[in-house]
Backbone as a printed PyTorch tensor [residue, N CA C, xyz], in Angstrom:
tensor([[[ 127.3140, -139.7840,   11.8260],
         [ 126.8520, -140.6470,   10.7560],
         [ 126.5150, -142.0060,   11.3280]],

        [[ 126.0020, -142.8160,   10.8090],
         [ 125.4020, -144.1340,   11.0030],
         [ 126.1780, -145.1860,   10.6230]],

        [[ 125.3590, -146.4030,   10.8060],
         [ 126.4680, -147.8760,    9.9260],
         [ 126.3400, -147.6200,    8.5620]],

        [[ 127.2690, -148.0910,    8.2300],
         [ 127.5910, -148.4190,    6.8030],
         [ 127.5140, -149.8320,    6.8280]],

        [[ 126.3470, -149.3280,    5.3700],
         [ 126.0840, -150.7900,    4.6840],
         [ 125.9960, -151.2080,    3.3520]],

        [[ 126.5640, -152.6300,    2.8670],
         [ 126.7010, -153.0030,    1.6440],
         [ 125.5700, -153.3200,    1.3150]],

        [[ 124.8890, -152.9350,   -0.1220],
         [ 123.8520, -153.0090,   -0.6010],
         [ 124.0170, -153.5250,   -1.8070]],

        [[ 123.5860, -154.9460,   -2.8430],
         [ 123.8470, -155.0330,   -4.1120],
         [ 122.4170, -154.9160,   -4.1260]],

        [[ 122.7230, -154.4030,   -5.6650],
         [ 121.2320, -154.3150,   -6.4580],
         [ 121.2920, -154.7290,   -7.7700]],

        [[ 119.7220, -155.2300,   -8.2660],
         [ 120.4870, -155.4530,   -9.7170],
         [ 120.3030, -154.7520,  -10.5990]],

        [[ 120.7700, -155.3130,  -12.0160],
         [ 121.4860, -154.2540,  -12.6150],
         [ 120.6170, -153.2800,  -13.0520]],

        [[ 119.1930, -153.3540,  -13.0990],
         [ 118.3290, -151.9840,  -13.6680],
         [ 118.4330, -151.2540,  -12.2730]],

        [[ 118.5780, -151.3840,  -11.4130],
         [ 118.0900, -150.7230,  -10.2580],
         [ 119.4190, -150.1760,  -10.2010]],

        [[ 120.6640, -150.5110,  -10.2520],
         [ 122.0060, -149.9930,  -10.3320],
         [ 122.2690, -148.6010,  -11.6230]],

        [[ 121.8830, -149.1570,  -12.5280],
         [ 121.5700, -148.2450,  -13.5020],
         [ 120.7910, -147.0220,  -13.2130]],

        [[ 119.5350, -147.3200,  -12.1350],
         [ 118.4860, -146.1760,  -11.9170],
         [ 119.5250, -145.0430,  -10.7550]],

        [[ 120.0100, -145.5810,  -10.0320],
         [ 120.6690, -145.0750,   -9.3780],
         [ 121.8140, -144.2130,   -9.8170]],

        [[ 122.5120, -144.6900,  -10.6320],
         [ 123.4480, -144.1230,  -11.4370],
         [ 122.7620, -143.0000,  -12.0030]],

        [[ 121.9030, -143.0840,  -12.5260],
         [ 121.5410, -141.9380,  -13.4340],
         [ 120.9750, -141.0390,  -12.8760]],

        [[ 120.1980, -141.2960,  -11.5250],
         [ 120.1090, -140.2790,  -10.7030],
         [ 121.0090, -139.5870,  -10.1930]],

        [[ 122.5120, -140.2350,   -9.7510],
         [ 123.5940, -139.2220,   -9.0320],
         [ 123.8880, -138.8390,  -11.2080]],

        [[ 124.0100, -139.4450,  -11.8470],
         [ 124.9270, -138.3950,  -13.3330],
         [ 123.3860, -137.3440,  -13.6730]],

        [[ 122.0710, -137.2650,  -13.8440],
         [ 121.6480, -136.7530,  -13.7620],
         [ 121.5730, -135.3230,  -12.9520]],

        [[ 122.3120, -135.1290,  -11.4120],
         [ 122.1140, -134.0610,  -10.5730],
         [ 121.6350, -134.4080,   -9.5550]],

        [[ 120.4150, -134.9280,   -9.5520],
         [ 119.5320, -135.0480,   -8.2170],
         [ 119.9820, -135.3330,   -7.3850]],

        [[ 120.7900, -136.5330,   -7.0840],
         [ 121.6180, -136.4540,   -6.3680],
         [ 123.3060, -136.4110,   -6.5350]],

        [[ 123.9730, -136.4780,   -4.8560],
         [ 125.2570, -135.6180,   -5.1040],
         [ 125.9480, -137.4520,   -4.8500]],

        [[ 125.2690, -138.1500,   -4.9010],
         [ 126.3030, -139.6550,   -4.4570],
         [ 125.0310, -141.0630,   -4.6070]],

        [[ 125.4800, -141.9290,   -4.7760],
         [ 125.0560, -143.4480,   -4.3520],
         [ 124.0980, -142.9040,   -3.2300]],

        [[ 125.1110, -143.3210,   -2.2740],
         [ 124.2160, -143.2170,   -0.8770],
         [ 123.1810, -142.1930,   -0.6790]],

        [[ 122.7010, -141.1470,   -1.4070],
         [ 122.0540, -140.3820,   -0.6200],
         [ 120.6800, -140.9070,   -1.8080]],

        [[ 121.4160, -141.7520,   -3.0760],
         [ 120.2220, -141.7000,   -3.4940],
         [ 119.1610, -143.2930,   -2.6760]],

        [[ 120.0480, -144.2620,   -1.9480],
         [ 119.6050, -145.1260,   -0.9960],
         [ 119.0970, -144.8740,    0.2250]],

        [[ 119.8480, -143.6100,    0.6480],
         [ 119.1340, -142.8420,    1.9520],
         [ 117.8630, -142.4320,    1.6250]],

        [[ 117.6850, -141.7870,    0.5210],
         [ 116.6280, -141.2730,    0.1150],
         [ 115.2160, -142.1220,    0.0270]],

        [[ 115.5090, -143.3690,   -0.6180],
         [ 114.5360, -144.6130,   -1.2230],
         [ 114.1620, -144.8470,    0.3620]],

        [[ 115.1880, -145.4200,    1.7260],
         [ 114.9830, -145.8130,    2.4210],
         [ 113.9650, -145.1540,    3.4980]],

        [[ 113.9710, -143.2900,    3.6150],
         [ 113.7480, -142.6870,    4.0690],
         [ 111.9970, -142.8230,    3.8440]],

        [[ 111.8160, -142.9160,    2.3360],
         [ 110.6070, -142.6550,    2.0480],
         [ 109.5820, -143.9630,    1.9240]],

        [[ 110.7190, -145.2060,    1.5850],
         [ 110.0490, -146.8280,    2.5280],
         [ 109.1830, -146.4460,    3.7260]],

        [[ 110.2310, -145.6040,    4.7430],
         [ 109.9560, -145.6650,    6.4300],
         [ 108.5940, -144.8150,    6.5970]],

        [[ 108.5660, -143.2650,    5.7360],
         [ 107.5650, -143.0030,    5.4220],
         [ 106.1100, -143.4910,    5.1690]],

        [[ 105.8670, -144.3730,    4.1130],
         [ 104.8270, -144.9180,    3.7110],
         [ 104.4330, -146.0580,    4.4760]],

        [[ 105.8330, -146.6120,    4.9070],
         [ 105.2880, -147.9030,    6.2290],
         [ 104.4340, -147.1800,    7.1960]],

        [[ 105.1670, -146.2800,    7.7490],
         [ 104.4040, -145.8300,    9.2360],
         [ 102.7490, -144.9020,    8.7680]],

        [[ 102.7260, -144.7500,    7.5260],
         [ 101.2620, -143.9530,    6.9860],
         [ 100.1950, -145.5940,    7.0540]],

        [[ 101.2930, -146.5180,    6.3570],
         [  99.8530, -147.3680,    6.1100],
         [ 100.2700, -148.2070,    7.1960]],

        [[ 100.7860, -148.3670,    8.6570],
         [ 100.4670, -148.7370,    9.6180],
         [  99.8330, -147.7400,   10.5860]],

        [[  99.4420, -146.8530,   10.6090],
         [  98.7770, -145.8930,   11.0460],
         [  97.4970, -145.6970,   10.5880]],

        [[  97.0840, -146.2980,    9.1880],
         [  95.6230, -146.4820,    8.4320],
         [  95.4350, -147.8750,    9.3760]],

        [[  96.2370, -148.7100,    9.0180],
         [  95.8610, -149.6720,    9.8980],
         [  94.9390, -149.5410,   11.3070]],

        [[  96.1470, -149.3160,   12.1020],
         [  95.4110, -148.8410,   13.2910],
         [  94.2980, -147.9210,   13.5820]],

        [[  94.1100, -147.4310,   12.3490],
         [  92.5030, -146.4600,   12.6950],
         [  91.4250, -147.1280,   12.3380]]])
């Protein structure tokens, strides 16, 4: 596993999160931040890659 890190958010975005892990989708907090972060890193490296073409 990786660092652990403290993340505040506010409160709609805390809420969105929440309702995604009581909803199902996800199984915790973190995976629903892993998730957001994963798909940040995603779209960065697409539109720095448009860039560069």
């Amino acid at each position: 596993m990786g660092k652990t890190l403290q993340v505040s958010l506010p409160d709609e975005l805390n809420a969105e999160v929440s309702a995604a892990v009581a909803s199902g989708d996800f199984a915790c907090e973190s995976d629903v931040i892993r998730a957001a972060v994963e798909e940040w890193r995603a779209n960065h490296m697409i539109e720095r890659i448009g860039v560069e073409n």
